[in-house]
N, CA, C and O atoms as a GROMACS GRO file, in nm:
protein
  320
    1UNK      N    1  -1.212   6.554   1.552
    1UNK     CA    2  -1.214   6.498   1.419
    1UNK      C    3  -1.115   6.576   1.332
    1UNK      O    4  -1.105   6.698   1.322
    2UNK      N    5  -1.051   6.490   1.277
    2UNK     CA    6  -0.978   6.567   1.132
    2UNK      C    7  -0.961   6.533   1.012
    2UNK      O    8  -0.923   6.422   0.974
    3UNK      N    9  -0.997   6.653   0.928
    3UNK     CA   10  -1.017   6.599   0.798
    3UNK      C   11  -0.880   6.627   0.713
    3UNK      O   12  -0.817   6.722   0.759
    4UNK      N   13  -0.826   6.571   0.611
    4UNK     CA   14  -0.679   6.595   0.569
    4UNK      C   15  -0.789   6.621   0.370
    4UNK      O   16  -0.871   6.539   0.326
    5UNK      N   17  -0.748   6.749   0.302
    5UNK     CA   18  -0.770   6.670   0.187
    5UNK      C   19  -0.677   6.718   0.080
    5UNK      O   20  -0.644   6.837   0.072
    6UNK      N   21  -0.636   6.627  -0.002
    6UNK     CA   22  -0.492   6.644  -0.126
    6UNK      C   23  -0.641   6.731  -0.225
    6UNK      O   24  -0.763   6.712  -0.222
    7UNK      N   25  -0.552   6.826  -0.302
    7UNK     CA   26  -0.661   6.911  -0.402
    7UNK      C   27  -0.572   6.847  -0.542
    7UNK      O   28  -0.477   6.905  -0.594
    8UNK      N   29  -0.623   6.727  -0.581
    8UNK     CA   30  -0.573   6.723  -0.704
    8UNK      C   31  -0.688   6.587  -0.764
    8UNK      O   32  -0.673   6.464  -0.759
    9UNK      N   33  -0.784   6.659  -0.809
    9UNK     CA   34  -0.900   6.578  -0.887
    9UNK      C   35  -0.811   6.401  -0.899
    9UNK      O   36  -0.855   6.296  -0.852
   10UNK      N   37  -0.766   6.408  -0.926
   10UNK     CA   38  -0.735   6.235  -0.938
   10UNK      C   39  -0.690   6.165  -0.857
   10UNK      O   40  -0.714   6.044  -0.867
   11UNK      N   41  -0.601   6.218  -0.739
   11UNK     CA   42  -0.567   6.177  -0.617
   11UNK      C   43  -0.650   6.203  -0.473
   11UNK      O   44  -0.592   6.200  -0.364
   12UNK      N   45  -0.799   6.229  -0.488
   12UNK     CA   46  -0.805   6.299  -0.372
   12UNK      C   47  -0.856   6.202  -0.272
   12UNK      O   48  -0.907   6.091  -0.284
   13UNK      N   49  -0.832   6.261  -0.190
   13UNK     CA   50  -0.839   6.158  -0.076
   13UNK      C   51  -0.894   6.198   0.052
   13UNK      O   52  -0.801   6.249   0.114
   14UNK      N   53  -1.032   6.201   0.144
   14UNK     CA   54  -1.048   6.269   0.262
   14UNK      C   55  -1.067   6.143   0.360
   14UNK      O   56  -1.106   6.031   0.327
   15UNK      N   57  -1.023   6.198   0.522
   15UNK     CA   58  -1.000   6.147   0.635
   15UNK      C   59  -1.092   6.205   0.741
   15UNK      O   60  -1.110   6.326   0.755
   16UNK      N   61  -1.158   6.096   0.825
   16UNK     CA   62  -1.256   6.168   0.934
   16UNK      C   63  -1.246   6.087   1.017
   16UNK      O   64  -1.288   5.973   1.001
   17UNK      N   65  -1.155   6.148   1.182
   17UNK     CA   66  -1.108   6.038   1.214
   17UNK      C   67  -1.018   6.100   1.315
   17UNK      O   68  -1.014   6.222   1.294
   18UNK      N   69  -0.945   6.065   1.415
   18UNK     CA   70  -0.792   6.097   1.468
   18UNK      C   71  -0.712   6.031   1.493
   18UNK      O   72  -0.699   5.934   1.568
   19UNK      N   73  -0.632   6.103   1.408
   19UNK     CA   74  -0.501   6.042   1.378
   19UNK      C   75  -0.375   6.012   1.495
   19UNK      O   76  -0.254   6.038   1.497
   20UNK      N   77  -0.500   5.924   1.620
   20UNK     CA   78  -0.394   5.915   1.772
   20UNK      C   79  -0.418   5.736   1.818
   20UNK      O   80  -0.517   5.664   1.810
   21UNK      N   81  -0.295   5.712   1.859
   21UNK     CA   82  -0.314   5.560   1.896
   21UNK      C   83  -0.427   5.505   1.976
   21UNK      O   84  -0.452   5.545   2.089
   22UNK      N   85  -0.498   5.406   1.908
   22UNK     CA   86  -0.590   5.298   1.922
   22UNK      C   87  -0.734   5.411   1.875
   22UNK      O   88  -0.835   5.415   1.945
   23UNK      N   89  -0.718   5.511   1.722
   23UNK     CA   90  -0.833   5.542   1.666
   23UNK      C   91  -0.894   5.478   1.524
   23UNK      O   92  -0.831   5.416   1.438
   24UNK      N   93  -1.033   5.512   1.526
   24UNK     CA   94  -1.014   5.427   1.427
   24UNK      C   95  -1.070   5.559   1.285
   24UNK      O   96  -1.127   5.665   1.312
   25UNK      N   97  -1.036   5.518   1.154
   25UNK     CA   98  -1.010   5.622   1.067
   25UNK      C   99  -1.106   5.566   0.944
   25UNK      O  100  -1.105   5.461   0.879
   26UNK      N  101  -1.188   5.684   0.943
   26UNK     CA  102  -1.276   5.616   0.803
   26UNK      C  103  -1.213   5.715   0.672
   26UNK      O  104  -1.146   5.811   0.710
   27UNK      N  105  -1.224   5.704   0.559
   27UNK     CA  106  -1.146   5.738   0.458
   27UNK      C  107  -1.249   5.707   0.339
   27UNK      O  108  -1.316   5.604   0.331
   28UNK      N  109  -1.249   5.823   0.240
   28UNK     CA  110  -1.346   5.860   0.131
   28UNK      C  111  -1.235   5.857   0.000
   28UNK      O  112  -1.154   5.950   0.010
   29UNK      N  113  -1.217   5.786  -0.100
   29UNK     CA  114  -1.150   5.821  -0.221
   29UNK      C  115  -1.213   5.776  -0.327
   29UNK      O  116  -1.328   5.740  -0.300
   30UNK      N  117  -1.166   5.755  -0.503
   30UNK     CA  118  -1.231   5.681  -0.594
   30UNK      C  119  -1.240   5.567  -0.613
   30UNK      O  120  -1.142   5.493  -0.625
   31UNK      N  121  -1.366   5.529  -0.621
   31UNK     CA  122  -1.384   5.390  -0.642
   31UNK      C  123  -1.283   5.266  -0.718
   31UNK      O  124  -1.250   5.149  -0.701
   32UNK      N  125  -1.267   5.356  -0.793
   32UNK     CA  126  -1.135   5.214  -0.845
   32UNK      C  127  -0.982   5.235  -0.804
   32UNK      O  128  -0.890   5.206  -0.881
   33UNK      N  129  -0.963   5.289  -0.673
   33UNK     CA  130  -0.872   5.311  -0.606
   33UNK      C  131  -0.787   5.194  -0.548
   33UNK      O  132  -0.836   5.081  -0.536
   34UNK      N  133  -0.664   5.222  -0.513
   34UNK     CA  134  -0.607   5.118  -0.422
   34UNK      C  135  -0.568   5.155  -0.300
   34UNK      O  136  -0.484   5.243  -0.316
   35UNK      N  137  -0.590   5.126  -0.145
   35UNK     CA  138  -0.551   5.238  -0.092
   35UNK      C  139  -0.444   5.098  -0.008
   35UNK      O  140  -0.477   4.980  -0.022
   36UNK      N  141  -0.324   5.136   0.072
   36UNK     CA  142  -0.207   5.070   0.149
   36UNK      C  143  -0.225   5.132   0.259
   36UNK      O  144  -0.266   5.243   0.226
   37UNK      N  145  -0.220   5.127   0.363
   37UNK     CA  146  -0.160   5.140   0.499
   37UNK      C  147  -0.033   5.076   0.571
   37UNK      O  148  -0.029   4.963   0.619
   38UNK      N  149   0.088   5.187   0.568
   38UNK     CA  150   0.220   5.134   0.558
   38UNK      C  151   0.217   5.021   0.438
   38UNK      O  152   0.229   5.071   0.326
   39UNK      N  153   0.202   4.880   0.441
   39UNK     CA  154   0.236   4.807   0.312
   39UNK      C  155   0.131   4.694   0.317
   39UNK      O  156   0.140   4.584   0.263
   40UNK      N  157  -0.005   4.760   0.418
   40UNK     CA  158  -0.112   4.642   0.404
   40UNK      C  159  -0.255   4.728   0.347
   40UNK      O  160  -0.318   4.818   0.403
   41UNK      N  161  -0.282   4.653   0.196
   41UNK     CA  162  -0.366   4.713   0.145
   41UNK      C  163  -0.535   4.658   0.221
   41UNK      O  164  -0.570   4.547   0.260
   42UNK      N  165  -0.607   4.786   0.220
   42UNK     CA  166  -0.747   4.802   0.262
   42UNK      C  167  -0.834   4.799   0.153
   42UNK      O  168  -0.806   4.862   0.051
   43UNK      N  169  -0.938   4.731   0.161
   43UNK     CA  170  -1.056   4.744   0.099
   43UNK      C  171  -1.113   4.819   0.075
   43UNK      O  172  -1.170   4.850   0.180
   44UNK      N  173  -1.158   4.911  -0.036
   44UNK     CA  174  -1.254   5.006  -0.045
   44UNK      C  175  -1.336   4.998  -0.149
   44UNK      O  176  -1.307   4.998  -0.269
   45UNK      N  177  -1.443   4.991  -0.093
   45UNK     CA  178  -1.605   4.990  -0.113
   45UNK      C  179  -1.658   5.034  -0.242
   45UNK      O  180  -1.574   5.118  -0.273
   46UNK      N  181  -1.748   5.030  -0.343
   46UNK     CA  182  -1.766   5.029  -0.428
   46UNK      C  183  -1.840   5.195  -0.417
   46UNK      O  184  -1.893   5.248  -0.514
   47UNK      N  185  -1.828   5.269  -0.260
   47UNK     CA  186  -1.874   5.377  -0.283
   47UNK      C  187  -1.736   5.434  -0.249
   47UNK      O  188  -1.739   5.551  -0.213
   48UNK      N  189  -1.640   5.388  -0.251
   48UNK     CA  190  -1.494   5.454  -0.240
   48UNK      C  191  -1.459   5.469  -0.082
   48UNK      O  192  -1.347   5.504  -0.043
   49UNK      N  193  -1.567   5.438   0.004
   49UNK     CA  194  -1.467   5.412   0.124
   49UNK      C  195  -1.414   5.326   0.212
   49UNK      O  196  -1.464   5.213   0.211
   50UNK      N  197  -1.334   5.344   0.282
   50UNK     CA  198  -1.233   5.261   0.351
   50UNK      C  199  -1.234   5.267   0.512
   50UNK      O  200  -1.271   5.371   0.565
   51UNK      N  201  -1.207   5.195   0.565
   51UNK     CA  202  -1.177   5.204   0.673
   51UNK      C  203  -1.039   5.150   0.784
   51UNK      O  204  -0.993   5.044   0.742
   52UNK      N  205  -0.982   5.191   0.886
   52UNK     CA  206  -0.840   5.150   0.950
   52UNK      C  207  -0.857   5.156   1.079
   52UNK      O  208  -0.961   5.215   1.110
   53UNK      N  209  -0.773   5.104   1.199
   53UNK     CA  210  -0.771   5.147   1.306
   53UNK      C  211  -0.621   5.162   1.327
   53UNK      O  212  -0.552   5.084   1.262
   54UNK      N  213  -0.547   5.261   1.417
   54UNK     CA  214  -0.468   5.251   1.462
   54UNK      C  215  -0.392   5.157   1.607
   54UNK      O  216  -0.461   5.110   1.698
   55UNK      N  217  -0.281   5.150   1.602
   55UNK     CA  218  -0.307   5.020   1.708
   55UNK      C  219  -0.243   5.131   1.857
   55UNK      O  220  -0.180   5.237   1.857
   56UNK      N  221  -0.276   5.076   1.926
   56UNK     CA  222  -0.257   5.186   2.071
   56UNK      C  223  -0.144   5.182   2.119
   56UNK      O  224  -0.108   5.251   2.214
   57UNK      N  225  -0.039   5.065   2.034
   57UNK     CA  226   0.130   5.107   2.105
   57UNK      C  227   0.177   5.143   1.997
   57UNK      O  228   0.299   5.158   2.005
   58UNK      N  229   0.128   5.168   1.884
   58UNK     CA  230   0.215   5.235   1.748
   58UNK      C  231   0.299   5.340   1.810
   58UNK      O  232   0.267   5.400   1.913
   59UNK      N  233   0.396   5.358   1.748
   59UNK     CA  234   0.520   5.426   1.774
   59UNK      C  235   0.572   5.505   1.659
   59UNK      O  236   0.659   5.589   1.684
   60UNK      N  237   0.535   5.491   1.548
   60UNK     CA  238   0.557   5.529   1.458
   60UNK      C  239   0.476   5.607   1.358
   60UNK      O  240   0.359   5.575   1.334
   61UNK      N  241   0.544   5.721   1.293
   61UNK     CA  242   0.428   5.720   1.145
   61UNK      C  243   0.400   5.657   1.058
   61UNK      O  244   0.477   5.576   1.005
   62UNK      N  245   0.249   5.687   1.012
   62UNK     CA  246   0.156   5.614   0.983
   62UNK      C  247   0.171   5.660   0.802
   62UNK      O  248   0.144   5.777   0.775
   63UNK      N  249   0.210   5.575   0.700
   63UNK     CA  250   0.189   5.590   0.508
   63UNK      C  251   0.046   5.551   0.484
   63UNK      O  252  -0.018   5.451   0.517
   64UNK      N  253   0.019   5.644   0.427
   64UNK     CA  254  -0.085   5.572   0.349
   64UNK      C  255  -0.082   5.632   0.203
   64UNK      O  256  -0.097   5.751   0.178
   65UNK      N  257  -0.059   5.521   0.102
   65UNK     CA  258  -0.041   5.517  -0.027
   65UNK      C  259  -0.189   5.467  -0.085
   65UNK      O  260  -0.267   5.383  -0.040
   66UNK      N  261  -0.199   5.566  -0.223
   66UNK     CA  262  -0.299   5.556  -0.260
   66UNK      C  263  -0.244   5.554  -0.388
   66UNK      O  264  -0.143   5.620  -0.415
   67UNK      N  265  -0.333   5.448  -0.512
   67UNK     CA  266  -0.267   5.453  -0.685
   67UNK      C  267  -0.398   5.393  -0.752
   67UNK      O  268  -0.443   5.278  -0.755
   68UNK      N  269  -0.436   5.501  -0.800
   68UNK     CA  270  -0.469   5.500  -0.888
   68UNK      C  271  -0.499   5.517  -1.088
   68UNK      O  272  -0.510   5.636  -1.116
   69UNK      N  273  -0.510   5.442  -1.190
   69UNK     CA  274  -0.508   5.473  -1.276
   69UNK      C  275  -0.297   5.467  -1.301
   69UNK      O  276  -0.222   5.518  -1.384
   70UNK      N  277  -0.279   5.395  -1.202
   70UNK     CA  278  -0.093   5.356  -1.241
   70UNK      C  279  -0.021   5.472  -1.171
   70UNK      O  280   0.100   5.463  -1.151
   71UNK      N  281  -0.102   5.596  -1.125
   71UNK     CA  282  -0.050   5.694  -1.017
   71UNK      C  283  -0.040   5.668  -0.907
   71UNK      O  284  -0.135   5.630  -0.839
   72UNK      N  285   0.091   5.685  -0.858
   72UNK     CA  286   0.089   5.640  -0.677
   72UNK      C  287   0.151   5.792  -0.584
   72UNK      O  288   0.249   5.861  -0.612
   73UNK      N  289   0.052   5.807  -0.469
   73UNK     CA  290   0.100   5.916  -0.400
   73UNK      C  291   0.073   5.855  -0.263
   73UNK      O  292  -0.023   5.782  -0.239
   74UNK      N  293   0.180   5.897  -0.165
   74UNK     CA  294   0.210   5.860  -0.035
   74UNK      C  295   0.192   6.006   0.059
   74UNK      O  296   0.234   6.116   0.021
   75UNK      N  297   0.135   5.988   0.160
   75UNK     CA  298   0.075   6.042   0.259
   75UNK      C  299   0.140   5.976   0.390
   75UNK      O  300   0.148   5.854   0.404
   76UNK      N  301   0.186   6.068   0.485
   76UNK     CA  302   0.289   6.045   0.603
   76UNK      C  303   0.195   6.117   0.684
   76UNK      O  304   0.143   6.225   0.656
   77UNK      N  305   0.172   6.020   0.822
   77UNK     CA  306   0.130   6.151   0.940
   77UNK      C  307   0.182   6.113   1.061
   77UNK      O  308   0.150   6.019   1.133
   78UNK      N  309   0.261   6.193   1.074
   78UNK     CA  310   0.337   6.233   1.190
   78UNK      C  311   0.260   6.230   1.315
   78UNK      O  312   0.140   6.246   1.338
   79UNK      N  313   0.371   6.204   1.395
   79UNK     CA  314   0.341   6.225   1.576
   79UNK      C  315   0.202   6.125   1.644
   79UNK      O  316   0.104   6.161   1.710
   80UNK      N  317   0.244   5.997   1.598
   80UNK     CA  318   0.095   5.949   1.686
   80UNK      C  319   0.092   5.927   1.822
   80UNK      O  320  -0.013   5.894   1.877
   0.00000   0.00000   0.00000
């Protein structure tokens, strides 16, 4: 399992999950969040979480953009 977390009260964002082809990734942020994966936005829950899977021939790194309150911060993870 790995947890990733940004330390900035308005952006934060935690991951429990691995980050390796064909896993699947649950994700904790604020409720009135927006969260993207590369450029397809996910649903998150009125208790702020989300969920993704990775696909098992991905080849690439994985964005995940999060904006809230008109703030947008992007998250890259390498090597899947």
């Amino acid at each position: 399992m790995v947890s990733i977390f940004i330390f900035s009260k308005a952006l934060a964002i935690e991951f429990n999950g691995k980050f390796m082809q064909g896993h699947f990734i649950v994700g904790q942020t604020e409720t009135n969040s927006k969260i993207y994966i590369d450029k397809k936005e996910v649903k998150v829950s009125k208790d702020g979480f989300f969920v993704f899977g990775i696909d098992r021939d991905r080849k690439f790194d994985l964005v995940v953009t999060k904006i809230l309150n008109g703030k947008k911060r992007k998250n890259y993870k390498k090597n899947l």
